[in-house]
N, C-alpha and C positions, 0 to 999 in steps of 0.2 A: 300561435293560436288564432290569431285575429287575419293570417291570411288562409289559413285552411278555411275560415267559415267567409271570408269571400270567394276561395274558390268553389266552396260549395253552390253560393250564389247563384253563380257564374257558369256551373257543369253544364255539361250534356242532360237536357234533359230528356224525359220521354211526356207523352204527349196521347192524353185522353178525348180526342174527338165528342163535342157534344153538337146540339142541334143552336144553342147559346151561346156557348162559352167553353171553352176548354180547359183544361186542367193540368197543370204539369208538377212533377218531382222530379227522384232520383232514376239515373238511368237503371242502375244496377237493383232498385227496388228495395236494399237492404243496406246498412251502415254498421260500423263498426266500433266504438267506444272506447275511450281509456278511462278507469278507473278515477275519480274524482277532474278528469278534466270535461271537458263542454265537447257537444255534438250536436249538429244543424239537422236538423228533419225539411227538406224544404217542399214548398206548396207555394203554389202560386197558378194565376190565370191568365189566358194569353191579353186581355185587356184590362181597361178599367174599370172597375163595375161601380155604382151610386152607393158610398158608403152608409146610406143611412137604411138604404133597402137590402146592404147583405148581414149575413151573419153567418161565423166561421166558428167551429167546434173543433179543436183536437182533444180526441180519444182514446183510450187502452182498449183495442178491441176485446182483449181478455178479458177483462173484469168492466167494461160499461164506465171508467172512469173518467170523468173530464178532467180532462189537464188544463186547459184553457178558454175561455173564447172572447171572440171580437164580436160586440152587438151595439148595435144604435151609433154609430160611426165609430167606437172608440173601446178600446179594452176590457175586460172585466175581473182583476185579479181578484175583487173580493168571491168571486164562486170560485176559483182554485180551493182543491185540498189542501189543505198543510204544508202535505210531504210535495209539492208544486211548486207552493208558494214561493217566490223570487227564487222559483231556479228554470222556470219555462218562463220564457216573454217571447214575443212578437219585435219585431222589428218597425216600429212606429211609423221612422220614416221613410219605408216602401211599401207601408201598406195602401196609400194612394194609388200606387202603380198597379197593385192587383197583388203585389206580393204580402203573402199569408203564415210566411215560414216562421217555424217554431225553432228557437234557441233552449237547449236542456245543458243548465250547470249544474257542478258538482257528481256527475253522472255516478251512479252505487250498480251493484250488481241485482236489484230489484228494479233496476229500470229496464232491464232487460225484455223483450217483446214485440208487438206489432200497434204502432201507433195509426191512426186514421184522421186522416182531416177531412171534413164534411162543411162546403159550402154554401149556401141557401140562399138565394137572390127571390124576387118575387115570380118571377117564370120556371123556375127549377133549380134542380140541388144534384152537387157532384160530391164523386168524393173520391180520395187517392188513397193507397195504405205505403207507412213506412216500417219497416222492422231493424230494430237496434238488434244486433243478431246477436253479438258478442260484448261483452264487456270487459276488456283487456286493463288485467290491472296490476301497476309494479311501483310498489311503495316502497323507498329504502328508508330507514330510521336508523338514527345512531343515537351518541350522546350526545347533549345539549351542553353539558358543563366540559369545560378544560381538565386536560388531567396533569396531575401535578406526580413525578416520582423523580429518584435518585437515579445517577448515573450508575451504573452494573448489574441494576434490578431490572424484572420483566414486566411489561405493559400491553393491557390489551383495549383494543379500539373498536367501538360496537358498528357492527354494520348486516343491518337486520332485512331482510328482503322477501316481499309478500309479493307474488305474482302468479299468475298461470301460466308464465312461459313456461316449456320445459329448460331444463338444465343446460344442456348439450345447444340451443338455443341461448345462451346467456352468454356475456362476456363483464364479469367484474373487474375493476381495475382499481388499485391503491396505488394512489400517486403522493406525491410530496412537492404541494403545493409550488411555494417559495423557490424551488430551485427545479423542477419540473423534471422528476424522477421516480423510474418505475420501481415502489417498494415490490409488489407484487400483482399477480395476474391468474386470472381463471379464467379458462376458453377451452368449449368444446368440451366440455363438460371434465375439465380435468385441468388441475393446478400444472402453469408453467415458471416454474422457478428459472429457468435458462433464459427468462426475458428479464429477470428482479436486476438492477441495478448491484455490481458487484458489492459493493457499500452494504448492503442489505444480505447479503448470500447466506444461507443456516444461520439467518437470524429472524426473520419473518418468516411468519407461515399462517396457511390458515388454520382450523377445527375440521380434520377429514370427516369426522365421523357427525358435524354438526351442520356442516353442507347441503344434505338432504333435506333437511329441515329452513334453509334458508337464511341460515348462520355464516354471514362472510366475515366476522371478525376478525379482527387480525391481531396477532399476537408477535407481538415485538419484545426477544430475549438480549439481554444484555447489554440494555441501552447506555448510547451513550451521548454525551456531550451534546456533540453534530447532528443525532437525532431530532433535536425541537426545532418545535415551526407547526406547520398547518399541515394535514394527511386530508386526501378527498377519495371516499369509496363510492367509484362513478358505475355505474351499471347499466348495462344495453342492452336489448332487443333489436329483433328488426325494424319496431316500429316507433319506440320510443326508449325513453332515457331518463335516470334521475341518479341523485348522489345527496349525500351527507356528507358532512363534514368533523373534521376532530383533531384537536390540536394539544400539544406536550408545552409544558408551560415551562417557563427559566431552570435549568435542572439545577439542581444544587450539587456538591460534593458527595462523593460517598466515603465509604472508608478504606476505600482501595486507593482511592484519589488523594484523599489527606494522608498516606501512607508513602504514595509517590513525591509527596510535595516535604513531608520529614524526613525521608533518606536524599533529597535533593538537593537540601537545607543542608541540612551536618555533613553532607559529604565535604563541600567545598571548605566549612566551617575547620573541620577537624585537619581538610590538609591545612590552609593557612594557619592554623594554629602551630603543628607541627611541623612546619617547613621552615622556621626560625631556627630552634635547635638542633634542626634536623642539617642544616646549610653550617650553620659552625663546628657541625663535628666534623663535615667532610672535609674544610677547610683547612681541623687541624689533624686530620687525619687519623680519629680516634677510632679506634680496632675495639674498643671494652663491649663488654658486655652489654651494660646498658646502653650505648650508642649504635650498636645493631639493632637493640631491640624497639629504640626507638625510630631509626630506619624503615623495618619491617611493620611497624603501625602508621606510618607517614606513608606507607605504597598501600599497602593490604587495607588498612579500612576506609577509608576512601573508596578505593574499587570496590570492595562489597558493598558497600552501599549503593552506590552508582548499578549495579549489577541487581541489585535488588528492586531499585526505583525504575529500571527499563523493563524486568518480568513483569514486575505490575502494572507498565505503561501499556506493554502485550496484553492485557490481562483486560485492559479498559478501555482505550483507544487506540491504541497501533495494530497492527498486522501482522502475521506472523514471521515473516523474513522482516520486517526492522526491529522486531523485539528481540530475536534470535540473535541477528549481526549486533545490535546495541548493548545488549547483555553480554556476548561473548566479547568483544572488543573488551570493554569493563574489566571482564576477568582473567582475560588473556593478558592484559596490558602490570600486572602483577610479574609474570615472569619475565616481561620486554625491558621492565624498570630495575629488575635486580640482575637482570645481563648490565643492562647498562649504567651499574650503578660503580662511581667512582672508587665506593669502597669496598667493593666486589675483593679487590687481591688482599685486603687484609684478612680474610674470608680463607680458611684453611682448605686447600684443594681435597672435596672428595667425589663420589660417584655423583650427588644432585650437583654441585659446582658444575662439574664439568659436563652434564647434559646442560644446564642454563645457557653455558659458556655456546655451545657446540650445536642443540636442534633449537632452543626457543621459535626462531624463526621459522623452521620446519616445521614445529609443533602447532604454530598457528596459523600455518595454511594449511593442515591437514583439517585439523578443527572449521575453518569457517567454510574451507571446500565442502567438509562431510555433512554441516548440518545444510548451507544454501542447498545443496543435492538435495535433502531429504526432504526439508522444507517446498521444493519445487514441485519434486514426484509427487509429494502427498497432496498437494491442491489437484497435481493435474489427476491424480487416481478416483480423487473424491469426487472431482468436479465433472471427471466425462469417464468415458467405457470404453477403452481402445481395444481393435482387437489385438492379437499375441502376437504378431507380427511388432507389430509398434512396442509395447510392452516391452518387447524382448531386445529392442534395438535402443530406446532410450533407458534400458536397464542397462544394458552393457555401457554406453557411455558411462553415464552414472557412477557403473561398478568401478569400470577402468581409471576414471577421474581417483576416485576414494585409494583405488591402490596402489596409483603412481605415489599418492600424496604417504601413505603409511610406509611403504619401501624406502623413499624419502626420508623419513624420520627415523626410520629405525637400521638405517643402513650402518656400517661399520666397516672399516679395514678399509677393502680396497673396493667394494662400493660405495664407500659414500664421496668417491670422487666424482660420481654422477646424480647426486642429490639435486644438484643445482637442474639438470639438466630434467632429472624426474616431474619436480614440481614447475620448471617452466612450460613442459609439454601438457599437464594435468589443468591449466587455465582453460585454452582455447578449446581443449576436448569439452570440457562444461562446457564454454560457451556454446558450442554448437549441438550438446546434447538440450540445451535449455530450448534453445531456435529451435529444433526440431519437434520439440515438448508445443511447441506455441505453434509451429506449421510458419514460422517465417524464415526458415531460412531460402538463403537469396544465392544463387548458385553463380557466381561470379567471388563472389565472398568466401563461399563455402571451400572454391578451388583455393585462395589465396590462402584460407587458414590451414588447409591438410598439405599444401607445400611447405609451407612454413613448418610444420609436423611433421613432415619426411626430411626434411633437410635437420632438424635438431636430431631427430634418432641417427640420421647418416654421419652427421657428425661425431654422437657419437661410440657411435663404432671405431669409427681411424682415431678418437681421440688417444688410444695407448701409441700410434704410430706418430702422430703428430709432437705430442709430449716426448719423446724419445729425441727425435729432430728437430721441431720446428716449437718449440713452448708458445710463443708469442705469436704466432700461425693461427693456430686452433684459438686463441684470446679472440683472437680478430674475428676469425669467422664466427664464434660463438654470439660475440657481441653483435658483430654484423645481421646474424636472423635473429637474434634478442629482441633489434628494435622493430624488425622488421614484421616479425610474429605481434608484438605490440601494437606495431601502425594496419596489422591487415584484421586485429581484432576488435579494434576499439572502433574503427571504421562501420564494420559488421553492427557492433553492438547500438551505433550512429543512427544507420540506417533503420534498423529490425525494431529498434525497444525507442522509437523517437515518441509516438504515443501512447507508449503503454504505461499502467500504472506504477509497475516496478522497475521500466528503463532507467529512471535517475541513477535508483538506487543500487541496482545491479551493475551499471557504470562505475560509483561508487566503490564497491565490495571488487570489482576488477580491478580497478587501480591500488586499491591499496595491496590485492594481493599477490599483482607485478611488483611491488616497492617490498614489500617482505621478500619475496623470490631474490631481485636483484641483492640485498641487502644479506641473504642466508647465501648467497653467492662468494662470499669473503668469510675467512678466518676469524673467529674474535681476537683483537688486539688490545691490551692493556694499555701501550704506549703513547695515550691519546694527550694530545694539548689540556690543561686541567682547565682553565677557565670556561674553554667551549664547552667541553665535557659536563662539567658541573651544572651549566646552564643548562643544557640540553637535557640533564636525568631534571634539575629544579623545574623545564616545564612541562617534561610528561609529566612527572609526580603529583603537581600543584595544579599548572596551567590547564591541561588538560581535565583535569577533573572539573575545576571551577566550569570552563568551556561547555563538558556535559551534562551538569547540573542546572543549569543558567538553562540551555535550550529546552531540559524536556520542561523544568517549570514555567517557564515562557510559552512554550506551546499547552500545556495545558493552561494555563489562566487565558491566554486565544479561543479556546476552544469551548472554555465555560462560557466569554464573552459573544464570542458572533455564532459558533457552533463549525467556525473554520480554521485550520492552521494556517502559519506563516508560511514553513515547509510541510509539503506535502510527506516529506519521507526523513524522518531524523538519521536516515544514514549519509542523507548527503553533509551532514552538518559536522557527524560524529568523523566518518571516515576523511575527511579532507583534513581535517587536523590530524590525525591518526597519522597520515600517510608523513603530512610536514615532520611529526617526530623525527617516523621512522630514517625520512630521506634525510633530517638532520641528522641521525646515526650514520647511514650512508655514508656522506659528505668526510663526519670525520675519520671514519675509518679508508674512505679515498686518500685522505691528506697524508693520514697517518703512513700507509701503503706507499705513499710517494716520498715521503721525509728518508724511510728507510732504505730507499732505494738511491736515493739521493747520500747517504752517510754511510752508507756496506763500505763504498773503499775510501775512507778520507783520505789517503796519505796518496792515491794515485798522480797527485799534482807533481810528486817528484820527479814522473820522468820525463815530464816538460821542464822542469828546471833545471835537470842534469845534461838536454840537449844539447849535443857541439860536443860536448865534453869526448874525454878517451876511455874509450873501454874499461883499462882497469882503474880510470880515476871515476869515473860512471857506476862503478860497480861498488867499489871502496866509498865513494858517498854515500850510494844507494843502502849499505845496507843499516848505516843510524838511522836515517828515518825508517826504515822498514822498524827494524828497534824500538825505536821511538815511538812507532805506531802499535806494535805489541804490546809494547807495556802502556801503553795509554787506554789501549783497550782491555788490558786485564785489570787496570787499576778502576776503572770506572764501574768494570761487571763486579768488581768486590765493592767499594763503595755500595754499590747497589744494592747487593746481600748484604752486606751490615745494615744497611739502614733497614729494609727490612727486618733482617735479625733483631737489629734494636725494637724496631717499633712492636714489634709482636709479642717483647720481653722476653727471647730467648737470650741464651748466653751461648756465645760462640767463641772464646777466646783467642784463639788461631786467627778465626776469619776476619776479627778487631784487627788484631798486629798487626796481619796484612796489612789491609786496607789503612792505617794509619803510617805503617810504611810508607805504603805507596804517596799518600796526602803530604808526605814531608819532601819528597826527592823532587825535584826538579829537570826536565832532560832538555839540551840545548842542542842548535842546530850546531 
């Protein structure tokens, strides 16, 4: 303010030639005002005239009003009107100089007009006119008091705006203070949501219909947590500027949040409670009735609850792909724990056994492939307008991804020797339908991933000629672009999603669903070491649950505290332990795979023993132990069935004798 009325000062003036003394103001003749701020009329003489012999009058030509005057060397505010009164003064100390100029505060739209300043020395009288032409006026008011609401509930924030700019003229802005974020924006006379901060997306808006009117409130739906702080509704013209302010005060709980925070409590609660009895039935092996059933409450409630507290985390602070992958994880992780559950084979074989046994792993990378797709398209549908070209290109990925992954699961016979192969090829193809959804994909990458993709389908093809000849052939080369497909994706995913909000976690949700693939790549095997075994269902069942209950409570109490989380994305938290389960399943079904390959021929050591020897004494040795290895191995497979037999309480008479047979005899070398 206080340099514009020096450049006023200061201007170009123009310049009234008298026979005395001359006269100067504005060059332009006329000025222009904002609404309650201050405006210079200026007047002044090209010398200094005998203060006590002049006398200066400003006037409202319209109405004959005196606004001010200087007389008898020195000012005269007792003859001001009213509506004058300390808001026109003179500038005291240049009126020595000759300078006469008038300061008008407060400026209203009645000040509007042609002002005249009239000089009077004792030789003659000049006089200049100034016209305030315009009165530009842009008031924004809001609320004065804080506003106080709950987390999931809607708020609105007053921001009220009186001017004569036109609209299309105007640029409102709602910002968030404290971390300096665009909640939303008006420009050019139409709301641009594609500039709101993603944080804020279909969740701010203005009053379309109250716009006209000078209604920029904003109305904030589903607030949460991270919300509070300070909002400033700043507003522009071309020539000036004002804003209000308004701020959300400590939010409290709501009852979504206190709902989050009691299934996140008893989930962990209920396992440890039940992972005591639940560990000495396995230990002793009990098949009963009641010791299933308290099996199936020790996996199952746990995960519903955990599955319940991440929909509602979705519901009130997360985002839709980590509420999706945290929930489904949760309840997917039900059928992962009763595959992998020790007492699984006292568990009578029927049609569900043997799908647990055989797709679980298939069944949950069809699942988190099919919603992260859907999850994806649907932001990117909502969020922009592609044309059909595009549409049609990232639908087909999309589609192709979803169907490698259901062919996969629901294969049978003699296709489901290429399961493994369906769902490792169904990764990369998402990844790159996703890159292309975002417009980053990076064409160096792009080549590396669709090689990788022609080389698993070339493979296979020859895989029925390879299996024929070469078994261990096709292993190798399968594994060989396994990692390879791995290394040229995760690379991609490096590159492309390094700043993006969902790179963590889409990182995340690909690793764990390379470790499911590798993992649905092997046979289930019963014949697992029991102690590792035991451990490993004891800490998905337990460990893991406590793990996901512990973070989201954690991040929500973060979140009520500063209005920030610890992690940005609870799937990096949820899935890296996920993955360790799975890879510790993995592992033992690796060991398992090699013990048995290792024990197919025990007795082969004999014909390193019998070496040197003579034909028929070579052969006449050879075939006790062959013998011996026969009956070792038919006495151990009945043992086996009896014990089973026994434990399950059947009665098998015959297969007792055997087997107690066989426990009495002895065979020597």
């Amino acid at each position: 303010m206080m340099m514009s009325i020096i450049y006023g000062l200061f201007s170009v003036l123009l310049t009234v030639r008298t026979n005395g003394f001359s006269m100067q103001g504005p060059a332009a003749g006329s000025t222009v005002a904002q609404l309650g701020g201050s405006v210079l009329l200026p007047c002044s003489v090209d010398r200094p005239l005998a203060l006590e012999e002049v006398e200066v009058e400003w006037r409202r030509t319209d109405s004959e009003t005196l606004v001010h005057l200087f007389q008898e060397g020195e000012s005269r505010p007792e003859s001001q009107p009213e509506r004058y009164r300390e808001r026109a003064t003179f500038f005291n100390e240049l009126i020595p100089k000759g300078n006469f100029s008038l300061l008008l505060t407060n400026v209203s739209t009645e000040d509007r007009g042609v002002y005249e300043c009239v000089v009077h020395s004792n030789l003659e009288s000049n006089r200049i006119s100034v016209e305030i032409k315009d009165v530009e006026r842009l008031v924004v008011t809001g609320s004065d008091q804080a506003i106080s609401v709950h987390a999931g509930e809607e708020v609105i924030m007053n921001c009220i705006v009186d001017t004569h700019v036109p609209l299309n003229e105007l640029q409102v802005e709602w910002l968030k203070t404290d971390q300096d974020i665009m909640v939303l924006l008006f420009s050019e006379g139409e709301s641009r949501p594609e500039s709101q901060h993603e944080r804020y997306q279909a969740r701010a808006q203005f009053f379309p219909e109250e716009i006209q009117k000078g209604n920029f409130s904003l109305k904030l739906r589903d607030v949460k947590t991270e919300d509070k702080g300070e909002y400033m509704c700043s507003v522009h013209s071309d020539s000036q500027s004002a804003n209000t302010t308004a701020r959300l005060l400590e939010l409290g709980f709501s009852y979504l949040h206190l709902s989050v925070l009691v299934f996140s409590i008893s989930a962990p609660f209920i396992a440890l409670l039940s992972s005591v009895p639940a560990l000495v039935w396995i230990i002793k092996k009990d098949g009963s009735k009641r010791a299933l059933f308290l099996h199936g409450f020790h996996v199952i409630a746990p995960c519903i609850m955990n599955f319940c507290a991440f929909i509602l985390w979705g519901m009130t602070e997360g985002f839709l792909a980590e509420a999706f992958t945290c929930s489904a994880i949760n309840l997917l992780r039900i059928l992962l724990l009763f595959k992998m559950a020790p007492y699984l084979q006292l568990i009578p074989d029927n049609l569900c056994i043997v799908m647990i046994k055989r797709k679980t792993m298939h069944f949950e990378v069809m699942v988190i492939n099919t919603g992260i797709c859907s999850v994806f398209l649907w932001e990117y549908l909502t969020n922009n307008s592609p044309v059909g070209w595009a549409k049609f290109q990232i639908g087909c990925g999309f589609g192709f991804t979803i169907i490698l992954c259901v062919m996969a699961f629901i294969s049978i016979g003699t296709t489901d020797a290429f399961s493994f192969e369906m769902l490792a090829v169904s990764i990369p193809v998402q990844v790159l339908s996703i890159a292309q959804m975002k417009g980053t994909i990076i064409i160096e990458y792009f080549v590396g991933n669709a090689l990788t993709l022609f080389a698993m389908a070339a493979l296979t093809f020859i895989k029925p000629c390879c299996m024929l000849f070469k078994k261990h052939l096709y292993t190798c080369l399968l594994v060989i672009i396994f990692i390879s497909q791995i290394t040229t994706v995760f690379r991609h995913l490096d590159v492309t999603q390094d700043k993006s909000k969902e790179g963590p976690g889409l990182i995340s949700v690909t690793a764990y669903l390379y470790t499911l693939t590798a993992a649905a790549g092997f046979k289930h095997r019963s014949d697992l070491p029991a102690i590792p075994h035991t451990f490993l269902y004891m800490f998905g069942a337990t460990g893991l649950t406590v793990v996901n209950s512990v973070a989201v409570a954690v991040e929500l109490f973060q979140k009520a505290k500063t209005g920030h989380q610890t992690v940005e994305d609870l799937q990096i938290i949820l899935l890296s332990f996920e993955s360790v389960f799975v890879t510790g399943w993995l592992t033992l079904q690796l060991f398992a795979y090699c013990m048995k390959k290792k024990q197919k021929n025990p007795c082969g050591h004999w014909n390193i023993i019998q070496r040197g020897q003579s034909q028929s004494t070579a052969s006449q040795s050879s075939k006790k132990p062959q013998n011996h290895c026969l009956h070792t191995i038919m006495e151990d497979h009945l043992i086996q069935e009896a014990s089973v037999m026994k434990q399950s309480n059947s009665k098998h008479p015959l297969l007792l004798r055997e087997s107690q047979k066989y426990q009495k005899k002895s065979y020597h070398i």
